[in-house]
N, C-alpha and C positions, 0 to 999 in steps of 0.2 A: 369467340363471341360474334366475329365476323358473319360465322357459316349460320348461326342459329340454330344450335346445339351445343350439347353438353363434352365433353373431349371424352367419356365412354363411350357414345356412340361415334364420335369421330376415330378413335383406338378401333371399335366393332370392324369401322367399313376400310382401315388401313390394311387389317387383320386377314382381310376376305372374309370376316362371319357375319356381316350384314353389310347389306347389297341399297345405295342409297338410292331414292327416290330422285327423277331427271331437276325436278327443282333444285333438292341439296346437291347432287351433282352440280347445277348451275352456280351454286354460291361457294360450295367449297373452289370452284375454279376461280368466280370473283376474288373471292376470300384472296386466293393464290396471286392475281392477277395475269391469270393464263384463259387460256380459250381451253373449252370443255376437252375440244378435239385434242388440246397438248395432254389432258389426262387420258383419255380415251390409248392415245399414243402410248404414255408411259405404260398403260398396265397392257396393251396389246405387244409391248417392243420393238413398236417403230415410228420411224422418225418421220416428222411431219413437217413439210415442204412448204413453205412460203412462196407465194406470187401464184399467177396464173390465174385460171378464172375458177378456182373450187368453192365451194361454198363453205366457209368456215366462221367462226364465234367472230362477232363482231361485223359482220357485211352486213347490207343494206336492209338485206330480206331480214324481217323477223323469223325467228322461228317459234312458228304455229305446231300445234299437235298431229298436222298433216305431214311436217318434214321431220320431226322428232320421230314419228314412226318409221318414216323412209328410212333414215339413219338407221332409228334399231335395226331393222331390218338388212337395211344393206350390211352394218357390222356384224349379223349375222352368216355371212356368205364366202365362202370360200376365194381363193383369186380370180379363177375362171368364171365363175358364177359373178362375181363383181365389174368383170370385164363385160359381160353379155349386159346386165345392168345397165351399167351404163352407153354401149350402142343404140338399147331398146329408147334410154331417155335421147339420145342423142336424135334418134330415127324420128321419135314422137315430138322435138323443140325442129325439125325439119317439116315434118307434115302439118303442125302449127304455123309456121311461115309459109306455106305454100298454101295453107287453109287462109289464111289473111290477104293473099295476094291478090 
């Protein structure tokens, strides 16, 4: 009742034959009281790391449909390819502090 759906389609998306929408994503994890990222985790099989500065369910930033893409995306990406990733953001939040200064 939490999620806002009926437990067939919650059965569907346990199952792998249907694929939920980042909203019901969003509430099945409320629902759970976990962060998206600890389901994300579960079905990838790995373990997710508390502290540091990652951006994860519940920090400051909202997330908009500009960082929900980035996500998809990023968890689309091999290791190596994740690693370049985020240098490139790393390079670009340096060229912003040196474009302000």
């Amino acid at each position: 009742m939490e999620v806002g759906t009926d437990a067939g389609n919650l059965s569907r998306i346990e199952t792998g034959k249907q694929k939920p929408s980042i909203g019901r994503l969003e509430n099945i994890a409320r629902a759970m009281n976990v962060g998206v990222t600890d389901l994300y985790a579960l079905v990838e099989n790995v373990q997710v790391v508390r502290g540091g500065a990652e951006l994860r369910d519940g920090d400051e930033l909202p997330y908009g449909d500009d960082l929900r893409l980035l996500r998809r995306n990023f968890s689309s990406l091999d290791a190596s390819h994740r690693k370049l990733a985020i240098e490139f953001v790393k390079l670009l939040n340096r060229m912003q502090r040196e474009d302000k200064a």
